[in-house]
N, CA, C and O atoms as a DFTB+ gen file, in Angstrom:
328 C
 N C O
     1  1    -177.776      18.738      73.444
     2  2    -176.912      17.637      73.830
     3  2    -177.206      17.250      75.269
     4  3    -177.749      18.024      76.057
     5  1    -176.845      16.096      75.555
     6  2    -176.571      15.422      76.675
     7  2    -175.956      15.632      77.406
     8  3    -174.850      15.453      76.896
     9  1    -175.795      15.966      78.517
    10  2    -174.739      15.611      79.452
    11  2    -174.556      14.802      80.208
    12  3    -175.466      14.637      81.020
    13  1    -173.280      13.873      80.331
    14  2    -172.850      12.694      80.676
    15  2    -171.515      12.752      82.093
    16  3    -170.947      13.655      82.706
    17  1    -171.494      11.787      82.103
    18  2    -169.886      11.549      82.891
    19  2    -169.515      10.043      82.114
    20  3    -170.196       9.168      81.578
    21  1    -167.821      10.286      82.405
    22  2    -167.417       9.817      81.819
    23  2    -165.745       9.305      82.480
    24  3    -164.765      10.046      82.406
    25  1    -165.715       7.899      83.111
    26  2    -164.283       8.195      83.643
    27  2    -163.070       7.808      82.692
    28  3    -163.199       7.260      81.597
    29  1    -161.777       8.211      83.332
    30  2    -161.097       7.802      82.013
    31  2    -159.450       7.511      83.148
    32  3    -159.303       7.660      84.361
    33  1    -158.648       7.145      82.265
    34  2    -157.290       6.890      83.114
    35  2    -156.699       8.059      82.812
    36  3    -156.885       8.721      81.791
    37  1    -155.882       8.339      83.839
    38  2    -154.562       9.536      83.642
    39  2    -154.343       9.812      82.329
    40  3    -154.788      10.782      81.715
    41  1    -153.601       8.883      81.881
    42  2    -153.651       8.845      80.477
    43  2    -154.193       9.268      79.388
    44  3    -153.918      10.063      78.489
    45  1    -155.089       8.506      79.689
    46  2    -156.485       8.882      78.773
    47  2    -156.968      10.117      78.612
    48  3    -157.424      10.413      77.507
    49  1    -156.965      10.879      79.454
    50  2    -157.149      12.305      80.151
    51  2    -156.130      13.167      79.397
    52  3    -156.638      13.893      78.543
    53  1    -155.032      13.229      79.509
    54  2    -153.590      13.202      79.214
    55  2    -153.595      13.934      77.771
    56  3    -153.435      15.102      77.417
    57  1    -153.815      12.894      77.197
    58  2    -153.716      12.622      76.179
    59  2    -154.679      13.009      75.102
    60  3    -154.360      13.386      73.974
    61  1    -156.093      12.854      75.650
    62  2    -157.001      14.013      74.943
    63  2    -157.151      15.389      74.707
    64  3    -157.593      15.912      73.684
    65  1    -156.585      16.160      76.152
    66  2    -156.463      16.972      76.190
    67  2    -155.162      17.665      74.969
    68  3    -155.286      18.445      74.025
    69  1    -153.839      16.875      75.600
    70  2    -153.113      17.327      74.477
    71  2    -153.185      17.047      73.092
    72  3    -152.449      17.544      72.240
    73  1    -154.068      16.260      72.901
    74  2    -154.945      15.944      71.275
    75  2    -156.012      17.319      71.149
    76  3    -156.139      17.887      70.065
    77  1    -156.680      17.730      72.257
    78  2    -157.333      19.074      71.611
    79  2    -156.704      19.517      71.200
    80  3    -156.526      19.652      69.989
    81  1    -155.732      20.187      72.646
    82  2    -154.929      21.475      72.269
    83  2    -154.542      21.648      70.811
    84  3    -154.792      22.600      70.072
    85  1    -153.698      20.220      70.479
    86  2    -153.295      20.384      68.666
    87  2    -154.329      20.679      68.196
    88  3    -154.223      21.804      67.708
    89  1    -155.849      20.054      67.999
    90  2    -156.560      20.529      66.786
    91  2    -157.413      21.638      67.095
    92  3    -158.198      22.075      66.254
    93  1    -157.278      22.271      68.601
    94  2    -158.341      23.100      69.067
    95  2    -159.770      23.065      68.709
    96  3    -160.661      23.675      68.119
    97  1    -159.497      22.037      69.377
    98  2    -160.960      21.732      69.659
    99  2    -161.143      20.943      71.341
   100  3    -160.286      20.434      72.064
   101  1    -162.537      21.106      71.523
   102  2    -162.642      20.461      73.301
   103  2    -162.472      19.212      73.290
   104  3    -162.441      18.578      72.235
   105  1    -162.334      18.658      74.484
   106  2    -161.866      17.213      74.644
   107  2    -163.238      16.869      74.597
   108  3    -163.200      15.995      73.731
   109  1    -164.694      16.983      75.014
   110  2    -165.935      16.828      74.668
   111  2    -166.374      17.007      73.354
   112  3    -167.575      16.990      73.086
   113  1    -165.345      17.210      72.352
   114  2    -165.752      16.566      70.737
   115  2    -164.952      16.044      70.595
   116  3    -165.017      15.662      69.426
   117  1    -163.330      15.383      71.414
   118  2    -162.371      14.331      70.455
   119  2    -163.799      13.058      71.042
   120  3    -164.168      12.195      70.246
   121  1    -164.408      13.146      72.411
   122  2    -164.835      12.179      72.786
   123  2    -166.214      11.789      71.873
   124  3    -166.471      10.586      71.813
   125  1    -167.005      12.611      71.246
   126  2    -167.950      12.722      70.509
   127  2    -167.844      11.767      68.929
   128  3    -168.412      10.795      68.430
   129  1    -166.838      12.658      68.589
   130  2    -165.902      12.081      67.423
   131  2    -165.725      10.845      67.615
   132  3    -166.408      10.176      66.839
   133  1    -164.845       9.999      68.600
   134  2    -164.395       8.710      68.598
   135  2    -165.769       7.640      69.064
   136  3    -165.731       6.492      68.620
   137  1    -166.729       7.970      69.785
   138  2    -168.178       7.393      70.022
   139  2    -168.778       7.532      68.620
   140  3    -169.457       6.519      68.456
   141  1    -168.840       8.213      67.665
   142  2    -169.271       8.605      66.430
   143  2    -169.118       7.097      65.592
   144  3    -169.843       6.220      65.122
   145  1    -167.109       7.550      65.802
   146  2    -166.805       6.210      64.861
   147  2    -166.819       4.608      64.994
   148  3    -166.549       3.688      64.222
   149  1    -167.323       4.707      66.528
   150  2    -167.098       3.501      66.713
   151  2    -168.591       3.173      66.637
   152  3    -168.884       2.157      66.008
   153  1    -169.324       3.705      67.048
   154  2    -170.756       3.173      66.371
   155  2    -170.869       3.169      64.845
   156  3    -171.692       2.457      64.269
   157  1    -169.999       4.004      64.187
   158  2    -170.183       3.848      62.709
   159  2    -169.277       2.647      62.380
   160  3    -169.345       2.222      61.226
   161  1    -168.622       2.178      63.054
   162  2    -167.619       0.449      62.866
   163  2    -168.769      -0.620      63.273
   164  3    -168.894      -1.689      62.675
   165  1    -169.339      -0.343      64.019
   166  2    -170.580      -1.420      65.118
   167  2    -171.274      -1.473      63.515
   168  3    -171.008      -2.514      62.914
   169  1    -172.132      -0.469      62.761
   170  2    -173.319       0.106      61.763
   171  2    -172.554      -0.929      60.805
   172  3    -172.907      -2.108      60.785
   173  1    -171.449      -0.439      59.977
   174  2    -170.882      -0.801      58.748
   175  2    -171.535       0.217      58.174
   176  3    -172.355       1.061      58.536
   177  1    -170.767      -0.171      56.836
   178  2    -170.671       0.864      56.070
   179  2    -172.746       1.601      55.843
   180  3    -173.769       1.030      56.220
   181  1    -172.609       3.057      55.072
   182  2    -174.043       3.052      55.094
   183  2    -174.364       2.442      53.528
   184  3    -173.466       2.207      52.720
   185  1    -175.283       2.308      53.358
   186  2    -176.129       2.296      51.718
   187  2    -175.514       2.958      51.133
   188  3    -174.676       2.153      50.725
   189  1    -175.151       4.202      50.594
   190  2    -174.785       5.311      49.959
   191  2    -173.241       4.537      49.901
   192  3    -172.812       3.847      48.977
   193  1    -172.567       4.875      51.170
   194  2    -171.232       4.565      50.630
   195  2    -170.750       3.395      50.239
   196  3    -169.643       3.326      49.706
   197  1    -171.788       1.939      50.529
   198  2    -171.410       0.698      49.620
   199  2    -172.312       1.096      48.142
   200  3    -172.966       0.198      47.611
   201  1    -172.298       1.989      47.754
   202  2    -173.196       1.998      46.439
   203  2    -172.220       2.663      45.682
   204  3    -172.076       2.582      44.462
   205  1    -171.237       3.647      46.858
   206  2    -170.233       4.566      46.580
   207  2    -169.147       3.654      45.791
   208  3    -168.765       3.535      44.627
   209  1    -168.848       3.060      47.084
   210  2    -167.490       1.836      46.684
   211  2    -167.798       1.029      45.344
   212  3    -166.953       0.929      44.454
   213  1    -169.064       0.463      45.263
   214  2    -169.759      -0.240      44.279
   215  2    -168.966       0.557      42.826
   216  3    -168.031       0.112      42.160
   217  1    -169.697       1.823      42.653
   218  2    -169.107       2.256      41.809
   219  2    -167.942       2.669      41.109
   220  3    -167.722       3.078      39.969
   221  1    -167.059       2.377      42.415
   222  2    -165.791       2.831      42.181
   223  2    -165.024       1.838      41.707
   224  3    -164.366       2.116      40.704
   225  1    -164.915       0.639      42.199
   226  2    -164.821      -0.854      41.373
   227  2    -165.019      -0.828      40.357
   228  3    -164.151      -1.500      39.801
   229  1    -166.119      -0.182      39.227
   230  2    -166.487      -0.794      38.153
   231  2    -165.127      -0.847      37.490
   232  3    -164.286      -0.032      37.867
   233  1    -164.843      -1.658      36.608
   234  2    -164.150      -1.331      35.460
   235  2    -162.535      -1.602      35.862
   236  3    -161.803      -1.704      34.877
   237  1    -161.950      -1.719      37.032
   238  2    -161.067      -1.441      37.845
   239  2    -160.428      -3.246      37.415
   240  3    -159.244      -3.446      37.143
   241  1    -161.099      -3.955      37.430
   242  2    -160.247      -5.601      37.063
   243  2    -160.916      -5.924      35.146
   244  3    -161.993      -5.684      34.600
   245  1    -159.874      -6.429      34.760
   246  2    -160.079      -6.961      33.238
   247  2    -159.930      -8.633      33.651
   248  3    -159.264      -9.070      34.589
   249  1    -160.573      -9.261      32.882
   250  2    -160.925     -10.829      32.739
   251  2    -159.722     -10.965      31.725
   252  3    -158.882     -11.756      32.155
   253  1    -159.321     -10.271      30.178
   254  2    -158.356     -11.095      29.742
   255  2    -159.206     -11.176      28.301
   256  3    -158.646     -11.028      27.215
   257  1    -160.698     -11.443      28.455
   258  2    -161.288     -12.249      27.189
   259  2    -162.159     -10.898      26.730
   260  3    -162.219      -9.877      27.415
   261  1    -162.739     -11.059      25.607
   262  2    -163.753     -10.083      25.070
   263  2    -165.242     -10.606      24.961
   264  3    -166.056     -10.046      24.226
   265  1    -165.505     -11.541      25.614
   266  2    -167.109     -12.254      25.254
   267  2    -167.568     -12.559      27.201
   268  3    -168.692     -12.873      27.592
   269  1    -166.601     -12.393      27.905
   270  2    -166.648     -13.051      29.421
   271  2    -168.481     -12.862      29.811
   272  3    -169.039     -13.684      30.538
   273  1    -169.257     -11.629      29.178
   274  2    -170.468     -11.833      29.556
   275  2    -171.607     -12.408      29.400
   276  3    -172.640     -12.503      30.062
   277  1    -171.013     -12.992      27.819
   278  2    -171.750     -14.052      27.233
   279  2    -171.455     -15.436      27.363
   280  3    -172.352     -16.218      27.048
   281  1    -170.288     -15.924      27.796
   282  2    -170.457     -17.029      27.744
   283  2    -169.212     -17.455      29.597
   284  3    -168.243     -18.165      29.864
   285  1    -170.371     -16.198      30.543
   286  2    -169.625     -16.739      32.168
   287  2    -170.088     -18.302      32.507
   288  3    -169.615     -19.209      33.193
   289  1    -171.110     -18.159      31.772
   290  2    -171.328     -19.793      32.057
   291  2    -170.151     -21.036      31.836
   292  3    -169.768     -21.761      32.754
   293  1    -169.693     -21.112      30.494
   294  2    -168.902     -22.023      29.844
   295  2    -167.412     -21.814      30.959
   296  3    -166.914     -22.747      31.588
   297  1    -166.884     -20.301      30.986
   298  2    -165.896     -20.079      31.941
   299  2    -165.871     -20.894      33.608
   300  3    -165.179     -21.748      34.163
   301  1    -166.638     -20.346      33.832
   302  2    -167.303     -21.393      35.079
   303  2    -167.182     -22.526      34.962
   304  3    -166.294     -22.976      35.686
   305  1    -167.747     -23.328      34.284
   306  2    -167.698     -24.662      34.022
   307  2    -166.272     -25.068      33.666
   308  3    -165.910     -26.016      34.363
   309  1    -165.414     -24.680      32.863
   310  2    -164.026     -24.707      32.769
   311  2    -163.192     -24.862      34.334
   312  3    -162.434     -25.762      34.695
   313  1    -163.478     -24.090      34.807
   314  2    -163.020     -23.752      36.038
   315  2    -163.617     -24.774      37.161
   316  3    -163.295     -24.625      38.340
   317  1    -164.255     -25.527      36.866
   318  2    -164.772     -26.671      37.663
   319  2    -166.158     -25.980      38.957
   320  3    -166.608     -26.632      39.900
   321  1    -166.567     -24.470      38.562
   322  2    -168.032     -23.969      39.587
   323  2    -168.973     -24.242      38.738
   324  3    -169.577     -23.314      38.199
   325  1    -169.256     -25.469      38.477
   326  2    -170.630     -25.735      38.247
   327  2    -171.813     -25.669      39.288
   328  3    -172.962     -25.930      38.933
């Protein structure tokens, strides 16, 4: 690993610390952790887990009809997305 500096407010300070203490762990992994996630918010999701989600959807909404895959065309067109 790296070593860095890093300033922070009273607060901020404060407040991590008493966030270790609860999970015991160092305030140099709550800070690790939260840089983690926020580059993983910047990334989006990875491959795997939109393939994840993908799958988890299937099947999850009903259309109503029993043919909807044969004839999405005609539905569409009903619906005025031509």
């Amino acid at each position: 690993m790296i070593r860095t500096q890093v300033h922070l407010t009273e607060d901020q300070l404060t407040a991590l610390r008493d966030l270790a203490r609860t999970e015991r762990v160092s305030v140099s992994h709550l800070v690790r952790v939260a840089v983690d996630l926020l580059l993983q918010a910047r990334r989006g999701p990875s491959r795997e887990e939109m393939v994840e989600r993908s799958l988890a959807a299937v099947g999850l909404f009903r259309s109503g009809t029993g043919d909807l895959s044969a004839r999405h065309d005609d539905y569409f067109a009903e619906q005025g997305f031509e």
